[in-house]
Residue, then its C-alpha position, 0 to 999 in steps of 0.5 A: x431200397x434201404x430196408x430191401x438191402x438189409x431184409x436181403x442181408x438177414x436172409x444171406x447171413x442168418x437164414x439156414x437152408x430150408x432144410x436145415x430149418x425144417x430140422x430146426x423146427x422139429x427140434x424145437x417143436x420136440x422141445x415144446x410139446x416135452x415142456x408143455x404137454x408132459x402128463x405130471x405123472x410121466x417122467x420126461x425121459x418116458x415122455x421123451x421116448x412117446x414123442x420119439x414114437x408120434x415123430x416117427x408114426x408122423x414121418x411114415x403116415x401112408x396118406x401123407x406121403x401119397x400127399x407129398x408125391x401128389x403135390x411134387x408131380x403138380x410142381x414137376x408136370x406143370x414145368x414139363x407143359x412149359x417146357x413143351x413146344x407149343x407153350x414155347x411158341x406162345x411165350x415167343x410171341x408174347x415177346x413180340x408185345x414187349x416194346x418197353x418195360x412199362x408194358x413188358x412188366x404187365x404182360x408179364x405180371x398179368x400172364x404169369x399170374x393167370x397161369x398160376x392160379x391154374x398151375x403153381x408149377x406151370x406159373x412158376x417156370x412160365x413166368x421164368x421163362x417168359x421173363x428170359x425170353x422178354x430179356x433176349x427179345x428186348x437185346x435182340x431188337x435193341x429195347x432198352x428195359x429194366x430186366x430185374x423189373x420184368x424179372x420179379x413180374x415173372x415171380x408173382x404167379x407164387x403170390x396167387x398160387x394157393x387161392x388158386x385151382x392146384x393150391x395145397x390147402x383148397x385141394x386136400x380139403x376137396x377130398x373126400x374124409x381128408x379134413x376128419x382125417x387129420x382133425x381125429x387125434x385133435x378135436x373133440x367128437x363135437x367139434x368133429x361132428x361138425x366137419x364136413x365131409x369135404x369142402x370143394x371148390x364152390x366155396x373155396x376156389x371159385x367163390x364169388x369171393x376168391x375170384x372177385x380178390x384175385x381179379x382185384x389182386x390181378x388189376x392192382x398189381x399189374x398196374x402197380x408194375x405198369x407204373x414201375x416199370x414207366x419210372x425204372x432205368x434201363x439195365x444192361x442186358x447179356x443173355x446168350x439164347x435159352x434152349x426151351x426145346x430139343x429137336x429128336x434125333x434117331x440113332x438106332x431102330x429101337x429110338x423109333x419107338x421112343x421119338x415117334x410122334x403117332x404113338x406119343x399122341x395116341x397114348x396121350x390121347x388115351x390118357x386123356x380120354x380116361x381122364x375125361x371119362x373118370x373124372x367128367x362128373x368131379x369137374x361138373x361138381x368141382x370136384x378139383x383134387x390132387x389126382x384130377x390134376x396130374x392125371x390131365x397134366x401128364x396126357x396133355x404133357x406127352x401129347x404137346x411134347x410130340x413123343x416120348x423121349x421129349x417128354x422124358x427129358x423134360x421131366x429129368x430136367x424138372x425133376x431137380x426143382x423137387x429134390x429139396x421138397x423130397x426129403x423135407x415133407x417127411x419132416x414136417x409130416x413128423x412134426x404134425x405127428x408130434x403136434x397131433x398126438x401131444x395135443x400142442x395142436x389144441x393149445x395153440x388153437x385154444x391160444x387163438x381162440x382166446x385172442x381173436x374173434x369171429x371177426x380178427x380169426x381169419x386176419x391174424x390166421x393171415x399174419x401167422x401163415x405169412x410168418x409160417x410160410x417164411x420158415x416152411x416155405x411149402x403150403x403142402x408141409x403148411x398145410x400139413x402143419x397149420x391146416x389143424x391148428x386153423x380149423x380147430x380155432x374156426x370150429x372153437x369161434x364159429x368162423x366158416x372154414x373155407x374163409x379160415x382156410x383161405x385166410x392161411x392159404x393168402x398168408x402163405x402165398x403172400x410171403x413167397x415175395x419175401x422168401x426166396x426159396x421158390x425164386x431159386x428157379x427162376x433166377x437160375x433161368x434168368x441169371x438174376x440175382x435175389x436182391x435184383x428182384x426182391x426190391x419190386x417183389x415187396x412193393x406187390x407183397x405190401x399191396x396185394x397183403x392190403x387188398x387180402x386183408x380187406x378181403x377177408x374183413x368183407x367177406 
């Protein structure tokens, strides 16, 4: 509890916004590649002017933001499906489970995880909400819990969320030309050779090993909370009943139209129909991408919420856990650009290739995602960021790239129970507060870390 009062003191006195760091980061990433990717016949004010010309060609890459908008819809689509009346429901009678804290903090954990691993912003948000609502079940009928316990269970989905179906770094590398496409300005026409077209969800998602990983991380943690929650005080509880859906109410001819169920399912089940027509032969081949995913989640998102105004409404009030990731991804695209086309990308992945073997590649490719994700707390920006420094060292040590781009998508989830950043939406629906949760969340970070790292070790 100690150690968790200072890392919660650091963060609160030290720690900028996220924001604010991604500016700092451009600053500094400006400042290395002037010092150590100058060609000596340049002079730093010419230099400083190219690397000016790499940011901005960076910030404005057309297949980085259709990337950026396309992860910002998984986020916002995901929260949507939670905020429809049939996950609602569901959420409801899991609460009538809840008897306890030992067995509310496995229900919770389990669940939350589970989701997550198919949606990281359905997980997020269902997590949160189940947690509240385990809270005002617990308060109604007189259950005495320890509310933060059952709190940080609702946030472990994010602990998950990369190695599963919607993470950033498995569903770019699924795409046809992706991986050649940010690795052309950094390795060479040998190492490109060697780049697979794309790298899809056999072996990365759903290899035997990923899925054998989560199942343990799954089990180990869920018990793990059992445990904790046997042990914990309770803690008193005043929550006021969350609102999770708003009933339609018509007040003109024209409101007809946009709270009519009939036209609602109809279109939804067009969408859907498409959907499965475009995209039936990708989901045989596992062929998960990006697009695959938002075109599912917004037919099934208009069908479950009945009509389209609740749909509407949903997303205006999902809309505002983006608004930070909005402007911050431009950022970090420019400071791709600057690494990219400095050649930093080449010595930093020379760096790590000296020290690490075919063996310690993936570990230390952990560690450092984990570092990363503290500072940039986006696996799309990581990605964005680190993806070419993982596959040009694994290209350099013979390391299979499924395995190096899973080891940087663990090391970027794991540290989500360290940050706080993603938690800023589940504390706002549960009223918890960061230093309430972040005791139980890095108990599951050192645990699930132990159970990733001996993962790739085997592996």
């Amino acid at each position: 509890m100690k150690a968790t009062k200072i890392i919660e003191n650091i963060f609160k006195n030290y720690l900028p916004s996220p924001f604010t760091i991604a500016i700092l980061l451009t600053f500094f990433t400006f400042f290395l590649a002037l010092v150590f990717t100058k060609p000596i016949e340049e002079t730093f004010l010419s230099y400083g002017k190219e690397i000016l010309e790499f940011w901005e060609t960076g910030i404005w890459s057309n297949s980085l933001l259709v990337f950026a908008y396309q992860m910002m819809l998984i986020l916002v689509l995901g929260h949507v499906l939670v905020l429809s009346k049939p996950i609602s429901n569901t959420i409801l009678h899991i609460t009538k489970y809840c008897t306890n804290t030992a067995n509310s903090a496995v229900i919770v954990a389990c669940s939350t995880m589970l989701v997550a691993f198919f949606n990281w912003g359905l997980g997020l948000i269902f997590g949160a909400l189940l947690a509240r609502k385990v809270a005002e079940h617990a308060q109604k009928s007189n259950i005495k819990i320890n509310y933060p316990i059952i709190g940080a269970a609702g946030y472990l989905g994010l602990m998950v969320w990369h190695g599963g179906i919607s993470g950033s770094a498995p569903i770019k590398i699924n795409e046809d030309g992706h991986i050649k496409s940010i690795m052309e300005q950094v390795s060479s026409s040998n190492l490109l050779n060697q780049i697979p077209n794309n790298i899809d969800y056999s072996q990365t998602v759903f290899s035997w090993w990923n899925l054998l990983i989560f199942t343990v991380v799954l089990i180990v943690i869920s018990i793990l909370f059992y445990f904790l929650g046997k042990h914990a005080k309770p803690t008193k509880i005043d929550l006021p009943t969350y609102q999770l859906q708003k009933d339609d109410f018509v007040t003109t001819k024209a409101e007809r139209l946009d709270t009519s169920k009939i036209l609602a399912m109809l279109f939804g089940f067009v969408v859907l129909l498409a959907f499965f027509i475009r995209y039936f032969n990708d989901i045989v081949e596992l062929k998960i991408t990006p697009n695959l995913i938002n075109f599912f989640l917004f037919g099934l998102g208009i069908m479950l919420h009945g009509s389209f105004k609740k749909f509407t409404s949903a997303v205006g009030e999902s809309i505002s856990d983006i608004s930070g990731i909005l402007i911050q991804f431009p950022l970090y695209f420019g400071i791709m650009g600057i690494m990219n086309q400095s050649g930093m990308v080449n010595l930093i992945s020379d760096f790590f290739v000296s020290i690490s073997t075919e063996i310690t590649l993936p570990i230390f490719t952990f560690f450092s995602a984990g570092l990363v994700n503290v500072f940039v707390p986006s696996g799309g920006g990581q990605w964005v960021v680190q993806g070419p420094i993982v596959v040009e060292s694994a290209l350099q040590l013979g390391v299979p790239l499924p395995k190096a781009i899973m080891a940087l998508a663990y090391g970027d989830q794991i540290t989500n129970m360290l940050q706080p950043f993603w938690a800023l939406p589940l504390l706002g629906i549960t009223k918890l507060k960061a230093k309430e949760i972040l005791p139980y969340t890095l108990i599951a970070m050192v645990v699930a870390s132990s159970i990733y790292i001996l993962g790739l070790l085997l592996v």
